[in-house]
N, C-alpha and C positions, 0 to 999 in steps of 0.2 A: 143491305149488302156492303163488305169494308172495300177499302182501298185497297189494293193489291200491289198496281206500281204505279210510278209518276216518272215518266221519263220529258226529256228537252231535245228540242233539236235549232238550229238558228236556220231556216230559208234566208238565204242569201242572194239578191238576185241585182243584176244589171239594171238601168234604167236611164229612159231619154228626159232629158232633163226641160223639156219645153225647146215650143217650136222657134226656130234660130234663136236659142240663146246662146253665148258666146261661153261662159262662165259654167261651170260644175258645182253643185253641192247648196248652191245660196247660203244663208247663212249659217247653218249646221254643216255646208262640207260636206255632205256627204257625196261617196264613191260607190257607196252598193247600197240598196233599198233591204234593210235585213229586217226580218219579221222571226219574233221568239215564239216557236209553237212546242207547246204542252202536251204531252197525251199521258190522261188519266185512264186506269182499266182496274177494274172491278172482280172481284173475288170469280163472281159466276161470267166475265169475259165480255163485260160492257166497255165501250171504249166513246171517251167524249175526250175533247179537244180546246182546250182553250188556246188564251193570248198575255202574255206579260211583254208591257212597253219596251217598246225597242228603239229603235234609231240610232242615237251614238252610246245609249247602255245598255245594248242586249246584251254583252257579255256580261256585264255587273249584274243585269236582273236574273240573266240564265246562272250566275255563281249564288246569288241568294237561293232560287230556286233550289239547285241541284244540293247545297251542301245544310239549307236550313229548312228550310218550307217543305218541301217534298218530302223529308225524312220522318216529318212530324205528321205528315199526313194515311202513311202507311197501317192500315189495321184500322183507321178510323170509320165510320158510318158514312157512306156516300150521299145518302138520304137526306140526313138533318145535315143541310147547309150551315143552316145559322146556328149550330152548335160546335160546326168545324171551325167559321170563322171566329166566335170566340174566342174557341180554343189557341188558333194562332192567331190571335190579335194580343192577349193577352202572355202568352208567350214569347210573343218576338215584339212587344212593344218599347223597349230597350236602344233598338235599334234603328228607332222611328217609324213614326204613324205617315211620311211622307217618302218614298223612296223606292228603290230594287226591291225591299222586301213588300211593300204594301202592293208595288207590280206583278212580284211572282204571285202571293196570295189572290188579286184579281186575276189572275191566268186557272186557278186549281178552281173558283166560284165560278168563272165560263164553264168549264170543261164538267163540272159539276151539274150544271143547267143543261146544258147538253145532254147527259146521261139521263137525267132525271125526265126531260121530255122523249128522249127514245125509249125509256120503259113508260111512258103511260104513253103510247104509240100516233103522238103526237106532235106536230112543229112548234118548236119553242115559244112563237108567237102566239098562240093557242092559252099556253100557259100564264101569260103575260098579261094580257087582255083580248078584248069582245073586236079591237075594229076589223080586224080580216084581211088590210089590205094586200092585193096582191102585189101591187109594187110600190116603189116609194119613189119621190123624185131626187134629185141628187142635186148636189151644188156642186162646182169647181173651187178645188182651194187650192190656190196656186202656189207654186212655190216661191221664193224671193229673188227677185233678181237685181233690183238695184242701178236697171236699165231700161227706159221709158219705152224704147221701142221697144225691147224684148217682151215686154209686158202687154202692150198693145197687140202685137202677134199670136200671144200665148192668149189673149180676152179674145182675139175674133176668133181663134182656135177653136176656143172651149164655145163660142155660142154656134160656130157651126158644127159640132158634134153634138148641137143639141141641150145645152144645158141652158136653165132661166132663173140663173143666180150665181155668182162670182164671188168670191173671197182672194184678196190678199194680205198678200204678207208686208207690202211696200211702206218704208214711216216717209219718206222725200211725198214731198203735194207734186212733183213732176210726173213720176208714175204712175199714182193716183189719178192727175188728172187725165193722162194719158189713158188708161182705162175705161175711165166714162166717155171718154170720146170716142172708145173702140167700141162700145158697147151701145146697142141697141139702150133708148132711154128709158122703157120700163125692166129692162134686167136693171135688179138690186145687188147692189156690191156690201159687201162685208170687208171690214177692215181689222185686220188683226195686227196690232200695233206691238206685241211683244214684250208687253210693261217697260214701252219706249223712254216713257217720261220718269223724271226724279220727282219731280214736282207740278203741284194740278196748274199753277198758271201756262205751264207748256202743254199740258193736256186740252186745257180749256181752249187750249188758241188753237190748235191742230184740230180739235171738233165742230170749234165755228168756222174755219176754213173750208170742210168739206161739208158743210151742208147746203142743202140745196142739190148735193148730188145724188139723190138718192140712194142715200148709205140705211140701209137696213137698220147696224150697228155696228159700234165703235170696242174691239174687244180688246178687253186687259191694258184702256192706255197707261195705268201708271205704275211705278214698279215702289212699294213691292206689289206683290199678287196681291196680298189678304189685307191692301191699305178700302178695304171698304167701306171707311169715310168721304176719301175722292173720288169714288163711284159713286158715291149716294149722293154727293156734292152734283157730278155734272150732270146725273140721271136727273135731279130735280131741276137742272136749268133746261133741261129741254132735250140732252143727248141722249140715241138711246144705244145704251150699255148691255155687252155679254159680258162672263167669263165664268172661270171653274174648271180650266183644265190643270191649274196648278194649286191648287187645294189639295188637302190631305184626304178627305172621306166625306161620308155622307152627313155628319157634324158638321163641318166647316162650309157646306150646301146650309145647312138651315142657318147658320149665324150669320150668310150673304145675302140669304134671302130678306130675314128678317132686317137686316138694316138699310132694306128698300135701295140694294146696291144696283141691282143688274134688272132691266126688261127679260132677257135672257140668258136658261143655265144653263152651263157647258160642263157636263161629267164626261167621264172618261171611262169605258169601262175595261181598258188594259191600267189603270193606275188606281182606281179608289174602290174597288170592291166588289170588279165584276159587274154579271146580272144582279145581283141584288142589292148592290147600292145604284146602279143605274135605274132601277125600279123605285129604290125609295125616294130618290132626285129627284124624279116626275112627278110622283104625287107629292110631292113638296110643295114642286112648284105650280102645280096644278091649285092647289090650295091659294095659293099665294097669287093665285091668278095673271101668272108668267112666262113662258114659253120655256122648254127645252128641244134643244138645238147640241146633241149629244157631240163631243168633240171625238172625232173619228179617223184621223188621218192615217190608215191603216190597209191591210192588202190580206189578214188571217184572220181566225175565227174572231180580236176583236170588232173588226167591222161588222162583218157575218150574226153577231150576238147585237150589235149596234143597229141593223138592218131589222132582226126581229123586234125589236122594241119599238122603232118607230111604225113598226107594220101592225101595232099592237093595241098603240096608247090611242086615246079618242081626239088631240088634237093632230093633223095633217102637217110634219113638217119635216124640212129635205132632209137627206144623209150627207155628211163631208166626202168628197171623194178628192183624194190625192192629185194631182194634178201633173204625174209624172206615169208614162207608158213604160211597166216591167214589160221585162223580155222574157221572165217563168214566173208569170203570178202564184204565189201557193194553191189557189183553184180554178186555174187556166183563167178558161172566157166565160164561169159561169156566172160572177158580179160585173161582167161589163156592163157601164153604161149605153142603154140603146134610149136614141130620143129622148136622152134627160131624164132617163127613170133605171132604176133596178129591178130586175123580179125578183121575187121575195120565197125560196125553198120552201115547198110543202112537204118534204120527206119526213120523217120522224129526229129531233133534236135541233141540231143546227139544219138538218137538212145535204149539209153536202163534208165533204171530209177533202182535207190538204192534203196535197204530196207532202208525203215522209220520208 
């Protein structure tokens, strides 16, 4: 059955920024939580829902969308995914394999997935793999604040709501350690450092400082993103390394993999290709014999598409959950965190559909 239309809409919502924090936005700024949701609908009146990355480029990914991507997709087979994306890979490759366009195109592969498991009358997870799970556990990823109490506040927060794993955004060892001192000693803290560093000797010293704290992993400390030699470097002294949220696609997953950069991969499935390159990532690194730990900082169907996969794949591991309370989440209260888990939709596709 073809494409019919592809329309955009931006949810736009308010949000509390962490508990007593003084400051707005951390380091992105931001003023409103905006989420880019997609709806695809189908000749015979099927309608699935994806997500293209938003934060401070929804409007850039929603202009790629509306004036490229979308346009190209009208009249096409809803079916054969992997012939769609082809077709706009090879198309809009011009334009780059990294950016607004490779986000819309990851928004029309959810929404695609979505449809594709509401006609064979099943929840997406289904399609995916055999594990079943009904719910998944979740981790807190906190937002930046650059304020050691503020941080300590926001870590007891998140472990009495329940969660049993922490991420920040903090690069100061004041916050950092502020944290582990907030934090019960077996919750595992994740450090997202933000390709802090220029250089591995400031990487290397910022990862023997925090060990010992029980840091899970140490993600994307040096910039740039795709310097995969200074991964592979600190990964074999002993640190252990995520990253892959700032990569191009599922290519640029296997040239990480293979240079024994990361313990664990971080894909994105609002920026590299959807359900189907969040699928190919997995068994990649399944192969490779290394965790993914899908990067997820989201409130619309990409999470929702992020939730099914882990509900899916055979190894057990958390969801990113945002660590900011919207005031109109796109699906109200039905991904709340309850006791540090998600439930995980049985309905047919995604399972649940966003306010439009």
């Amino acid at each position: 059955m073809t494409i019919a239309s592809v329309q955009s809409r931006v949810h736009r919502s308010a949000f509390t920024y962490g508990a007593g924090a003084a400051s707005q936005g951390g380091n992105l700024k931001l003023r409103s939580m905006d989420t880019l949701l997609v709806r695809v609908e189908t000749a015979d009146g099927l309608v699935g829902f994806g997500e293209g990355f938003g934060f401070t480029l929804v409007d850039t990914t929603r202009d790629a969308l509306d004036r490229l991507v979308a346009p190209a997709c009208i009249g096409q087979a809803s079916s054969d995914i992997p012939a769609l994306t082809r077709l706009l890979e090879r198309r809009f490759h011009n334009f780059g394999r990294n950016g607004p366009v490779s986000f819309a195109m990851s928004a029309i592969d959810i929404a695609l997935w979505d449809i594709a498991a509401q006609r064979a009358g099943r929840p997406l997870h289904a399609l995916l793999g055999d594990a079943k799970r009904a719910r998944v556990a979740a981790y807190a990823s906190l937002l930046r604040y650059d304020d050691p109490d503020a941080v300590a506040r926001n870590v007891r927060e998140a472990v009495r709501r329940g969660y049993r794993a922490i991420k920040l955004h903090e690069v100061a060892l004041d916050g950092i350690r502020a944290a582990r001192a907030a934090a019960p000693e077996d919750i595992p803290l994740m450090l997202d450092i933000n390709c802090a560093w220029d250089g591995l000797d400031d990487a290397r010293a910022f990862c023997r400082a925090v060990a010992g704290m029980n840091v899970r992993w140490v993600e994307e400390p040096t910039w740039p993103p795709e310097d995969f030699g200074a991964m592979a470097t600190l990964r074999a002294e002993g640190h252990s390394i995520s990253a892959g949220e700032n990569l191009a696609n599922a290519h640029d997953f296997a040239r990480l993999i293979a240079a024994g950069a990361v313990d664990v991969a971080q894909p994105s499935v609002t920026k590299h290709g959807g359900v189907s390159a969040l699928r190919d990532v997995a068994a990649m690194a399944r192969d490779a014999g290394i965790a993914v730990v899908p990067h997820s900082p989201y409130f619309g169907p990409g999470l929702l598409a992020t939730l099914h996969l882990l509900a899916a794949v055979p190894d057990a591991e958390p969801i990113e959950i945002y660590f900011a309370d919207l005031a109109a989440p796109p699906y109200g209260d039905a991904l709340d965190v309850r006791d540090g888990f998600i439930d995980v939709p049985t309905g047919p596709g995604l399972g649940l559909r966003p306010v439009w």
